[in-house]
C-alpha positions as CSV (number, residue, x, y, z in Angstrom):
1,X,14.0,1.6,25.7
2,X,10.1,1.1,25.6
3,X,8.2,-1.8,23.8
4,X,7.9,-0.1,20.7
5,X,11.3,0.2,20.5
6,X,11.9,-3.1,21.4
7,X,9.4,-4.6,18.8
8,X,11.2,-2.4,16.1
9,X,14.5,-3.3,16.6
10,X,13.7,-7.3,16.7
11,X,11.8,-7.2,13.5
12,X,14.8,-5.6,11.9
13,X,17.0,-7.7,13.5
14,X,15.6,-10.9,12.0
15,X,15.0,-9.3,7.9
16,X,18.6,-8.4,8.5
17,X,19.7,-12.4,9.6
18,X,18.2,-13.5,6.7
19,X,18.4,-11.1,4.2
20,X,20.2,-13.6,1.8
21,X,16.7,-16.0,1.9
22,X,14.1,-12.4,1.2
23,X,16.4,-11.8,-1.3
24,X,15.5,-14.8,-3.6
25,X,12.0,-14.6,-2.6
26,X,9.3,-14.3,-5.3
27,X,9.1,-10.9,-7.4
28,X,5.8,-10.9,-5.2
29,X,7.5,-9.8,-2.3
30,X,8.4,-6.5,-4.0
31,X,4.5,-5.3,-3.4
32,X,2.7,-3.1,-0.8
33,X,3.0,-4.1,2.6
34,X,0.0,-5.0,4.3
35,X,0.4,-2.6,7.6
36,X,-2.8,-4.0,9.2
37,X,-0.8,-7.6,9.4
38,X,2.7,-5.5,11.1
39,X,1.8,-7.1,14.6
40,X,2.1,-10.6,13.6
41,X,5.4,-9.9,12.5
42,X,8.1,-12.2,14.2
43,X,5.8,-14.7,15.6
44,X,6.2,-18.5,15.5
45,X,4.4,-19.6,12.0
46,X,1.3,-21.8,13.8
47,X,0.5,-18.4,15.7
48,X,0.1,-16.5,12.4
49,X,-1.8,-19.1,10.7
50,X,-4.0,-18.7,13.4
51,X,-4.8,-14.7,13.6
52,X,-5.3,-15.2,9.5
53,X,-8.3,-17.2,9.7
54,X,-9.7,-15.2,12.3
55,X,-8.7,-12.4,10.3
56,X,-10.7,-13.7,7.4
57,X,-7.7,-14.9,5.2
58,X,-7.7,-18.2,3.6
59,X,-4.3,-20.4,2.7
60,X,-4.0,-20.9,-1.2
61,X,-1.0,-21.6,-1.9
62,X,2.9,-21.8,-0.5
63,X,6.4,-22.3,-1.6
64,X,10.2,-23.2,-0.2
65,X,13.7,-22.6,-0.8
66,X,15.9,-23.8,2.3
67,X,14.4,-22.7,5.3
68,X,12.2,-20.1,4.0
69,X,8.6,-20.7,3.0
70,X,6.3,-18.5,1.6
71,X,2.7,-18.6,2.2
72,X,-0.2,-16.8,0.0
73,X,-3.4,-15.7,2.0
74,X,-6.6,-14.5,0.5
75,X,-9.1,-12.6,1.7
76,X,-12.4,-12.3,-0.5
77,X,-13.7,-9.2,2.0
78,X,-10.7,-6.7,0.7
79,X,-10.5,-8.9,-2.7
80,X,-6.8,-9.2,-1.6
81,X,-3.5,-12.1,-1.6
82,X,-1.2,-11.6,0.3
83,X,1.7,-13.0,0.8
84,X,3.5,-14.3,4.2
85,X,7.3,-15.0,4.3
86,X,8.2,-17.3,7.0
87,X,11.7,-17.8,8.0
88,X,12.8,-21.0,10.5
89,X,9.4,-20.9,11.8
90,X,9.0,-17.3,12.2
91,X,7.0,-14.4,10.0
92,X,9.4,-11.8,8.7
93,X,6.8,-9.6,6.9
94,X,3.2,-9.7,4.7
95,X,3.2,-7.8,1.2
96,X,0.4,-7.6,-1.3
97,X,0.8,-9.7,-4.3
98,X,-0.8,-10.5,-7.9
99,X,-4.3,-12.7,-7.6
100,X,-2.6,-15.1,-9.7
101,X,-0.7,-16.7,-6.5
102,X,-4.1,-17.4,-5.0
103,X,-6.6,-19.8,-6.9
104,X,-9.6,-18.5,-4.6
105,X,-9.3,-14.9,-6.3
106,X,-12.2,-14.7,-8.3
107,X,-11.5,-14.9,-12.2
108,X,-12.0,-12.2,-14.5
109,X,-15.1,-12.2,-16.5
110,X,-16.9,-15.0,-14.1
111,X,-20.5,-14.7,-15.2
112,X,-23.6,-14.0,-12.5
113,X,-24.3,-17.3,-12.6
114,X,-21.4,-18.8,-11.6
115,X,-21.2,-15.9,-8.7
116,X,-24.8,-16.9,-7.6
117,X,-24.0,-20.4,-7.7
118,X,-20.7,-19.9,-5.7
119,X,-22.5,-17.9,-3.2
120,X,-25.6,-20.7,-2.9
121,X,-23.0,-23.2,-2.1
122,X,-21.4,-20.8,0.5
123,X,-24.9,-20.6,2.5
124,X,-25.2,-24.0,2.5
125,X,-21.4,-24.8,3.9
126,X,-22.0,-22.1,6.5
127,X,-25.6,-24.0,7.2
128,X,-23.9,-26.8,7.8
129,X,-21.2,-25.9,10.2
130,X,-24.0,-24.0,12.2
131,X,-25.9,-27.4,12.7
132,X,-22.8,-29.2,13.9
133,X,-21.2,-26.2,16.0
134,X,-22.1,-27.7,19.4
135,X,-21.6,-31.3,18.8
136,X,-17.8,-30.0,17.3
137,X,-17.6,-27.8,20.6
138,X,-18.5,-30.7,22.2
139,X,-16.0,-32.9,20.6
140,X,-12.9,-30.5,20.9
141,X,-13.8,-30.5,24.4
142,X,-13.8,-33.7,24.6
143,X,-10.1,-33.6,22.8
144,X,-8.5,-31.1,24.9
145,X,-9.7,-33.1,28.6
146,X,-7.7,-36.4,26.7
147,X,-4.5,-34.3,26.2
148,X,-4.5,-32.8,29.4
149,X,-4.6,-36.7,31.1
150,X,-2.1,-38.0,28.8
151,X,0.2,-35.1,29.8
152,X,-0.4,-35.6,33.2
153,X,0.2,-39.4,32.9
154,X,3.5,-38.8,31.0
155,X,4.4,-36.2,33.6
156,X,4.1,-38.4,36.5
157,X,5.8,-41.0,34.6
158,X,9.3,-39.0,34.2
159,X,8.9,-37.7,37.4
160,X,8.7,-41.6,38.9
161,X,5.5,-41.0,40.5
162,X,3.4,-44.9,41.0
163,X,1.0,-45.7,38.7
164,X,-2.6,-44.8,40.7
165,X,-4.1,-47.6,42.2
166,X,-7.7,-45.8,42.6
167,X,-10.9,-47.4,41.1
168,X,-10.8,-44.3,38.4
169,X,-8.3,-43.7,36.5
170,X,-8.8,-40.6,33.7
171,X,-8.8,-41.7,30.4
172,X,-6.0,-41.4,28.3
173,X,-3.6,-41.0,31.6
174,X,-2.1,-44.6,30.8
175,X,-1.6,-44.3,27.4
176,X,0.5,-40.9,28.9
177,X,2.2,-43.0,31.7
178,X,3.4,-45.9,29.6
179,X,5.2,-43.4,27.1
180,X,2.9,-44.3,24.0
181,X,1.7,-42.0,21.4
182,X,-1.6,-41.8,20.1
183,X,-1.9,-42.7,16.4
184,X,-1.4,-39.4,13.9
185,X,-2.3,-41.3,11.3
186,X,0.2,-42.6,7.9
187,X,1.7,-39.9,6.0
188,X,3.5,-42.3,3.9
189,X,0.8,-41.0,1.5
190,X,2.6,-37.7,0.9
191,X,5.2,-40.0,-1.1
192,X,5.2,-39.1,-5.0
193,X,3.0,-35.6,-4.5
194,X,4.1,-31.8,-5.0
195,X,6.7,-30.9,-2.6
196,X,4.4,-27.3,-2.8
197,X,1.5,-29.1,-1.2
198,X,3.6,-30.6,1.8
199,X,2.8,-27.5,4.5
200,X,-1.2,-27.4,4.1
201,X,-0.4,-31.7,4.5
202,X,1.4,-31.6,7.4
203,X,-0.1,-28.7,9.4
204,X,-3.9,-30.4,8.6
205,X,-2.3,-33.4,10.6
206,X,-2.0,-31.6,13.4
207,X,2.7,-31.0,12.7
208,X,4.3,-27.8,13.1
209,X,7.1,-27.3,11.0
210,X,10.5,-26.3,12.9
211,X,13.8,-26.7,10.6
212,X,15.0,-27.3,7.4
213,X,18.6,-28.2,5.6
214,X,19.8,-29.2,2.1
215,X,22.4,-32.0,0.9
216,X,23.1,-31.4,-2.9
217,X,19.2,-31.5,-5.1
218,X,17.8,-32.9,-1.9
219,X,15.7,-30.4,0.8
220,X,15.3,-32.2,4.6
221,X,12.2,-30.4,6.2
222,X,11.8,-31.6,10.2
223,X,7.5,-31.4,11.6
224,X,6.9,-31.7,15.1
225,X,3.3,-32.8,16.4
226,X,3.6,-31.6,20.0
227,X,0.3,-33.3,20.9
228,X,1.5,-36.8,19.9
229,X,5.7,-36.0,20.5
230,X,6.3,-37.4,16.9
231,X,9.5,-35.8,14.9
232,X,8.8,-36.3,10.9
233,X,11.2,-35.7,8.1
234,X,9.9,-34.9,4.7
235,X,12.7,-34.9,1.8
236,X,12.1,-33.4,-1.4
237,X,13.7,-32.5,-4.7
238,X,12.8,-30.9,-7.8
239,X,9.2,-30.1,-6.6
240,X,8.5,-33.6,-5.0
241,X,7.9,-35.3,-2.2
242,X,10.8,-38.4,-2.2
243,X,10.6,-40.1,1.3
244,X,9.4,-39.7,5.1
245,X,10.9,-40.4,7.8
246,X,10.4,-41.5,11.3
247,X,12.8,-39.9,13.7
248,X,11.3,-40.3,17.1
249,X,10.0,-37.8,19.7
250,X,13.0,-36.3,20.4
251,X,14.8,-35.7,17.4
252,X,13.2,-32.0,16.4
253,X,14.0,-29.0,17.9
């Protein structure tokens, strides 16, 4: 069987495992495909968030039910939503949908003004991010060394290997060797607010949704940060955010 086979049979494979979630998807779903988006299909969620963006797509909105979450994309150059259902962490397909799911579709009857005004404030967003491009380069840089030390540190650690005696030691390797995680920052804020706005939250923190379950009204969503090893639990009902929870580093699969 060659890889196009392959690729075709896993993709209906996993809209047939969950047919019962696409079914009670919005009436949305029921639009055009988007056949430009087909190759993203059955990849992990972060992955697809990812080739979006550098696809010129923009997240607008999202919603739940169980473990299926469905994300609207819009892209100003085709004048396009779209909408991405995600099932247990995976895409499962991208359809066309009405404006009306994504707030940055431009409005009906907007005057030239406000489009010249829109577009001012776009040059000057873009002049900003030029004048900071190497200092952010610089800084993710930066970023990405630490993580590497504090994954060597926490390697070494499990594997029993002695602490290094030399004069240098990288920085961010002990915080790795003694087991501790780097602060994520509180998400206790997320208490009280729209259930809907809990994905665009958690991901801007740096988590990576992986499971989901339900007990009566109440929905148990589980976020992994790989780069800290922190396990969160977000419960909802009725459209709102009702406690976080704590579960360690090994608690998420």
């Amino acid at each position: 069987m060659n890889s196009k086979s392959l690729a075709s049979l896993f993709k209906h494979s996993i809209v047939v495992a969950v047919g019962t979630s696409v079914a009670c998807a919005p009436m949305a779903a029921q639009a055009q495909i988007v056949t430009s988006l087909s190759d993203l299909i059955g990849r992990p969620s972060f992955e697809v968030q990812r080739e979006l963006r550098a696809r010129g797509y923009v997240e607008a909105n999202s919603k739940q039910n169980g473990a299926t979450i469905w994300e609207y994309w819009w892209n100003s150059q085709d004048n396009a939503c779209v909408s991405a259902t995600i099932h247990e962490g995976r895409s499962l397909n991208f359809v066309k949908t009405s404006s009306s799911e994504c707030p940055q579709a431009e409005k009906p009857g907007m005057s030239d003004g406000a489009k010249v005004a829109i577009g001012a404030v776009a040059l000057l967003g873009l002049a900003a991010i030029a004048s900071n491009a190497n200092k952010h380069n610089d800084d993710q840089n930066n970023e990405n060394r630490s993580d590497d030390y504090y994954d060597r540190g926490y390697r070494n650690h499990n594997n029993h290997d002695g602490y290094p005696s030399s004069y240098y030691r990288p920085p961010n390797y002990g915080n790795g060797y003694q087991g501790g995680r780097p602060s994520y920052g509180s998400i206790n804020d997320l208490v009280g607010s729209r259930a809907s706005l809990v994905n665009g939250a958690m991901r801007d923190r740096g988590f990576s949704y992986t499971i989901s379950s339900r007990s009566g009204a109440n929905t148990f969503t589980h976020w992994k940060n790989y780069r800290t090893r922190q396990c969160v639990e977000i419960v909802t009902a009725n459209n709102e955010v009702l406690g976080v929870n704590d579960l360690g580093s090994g608690s998420c699969r």
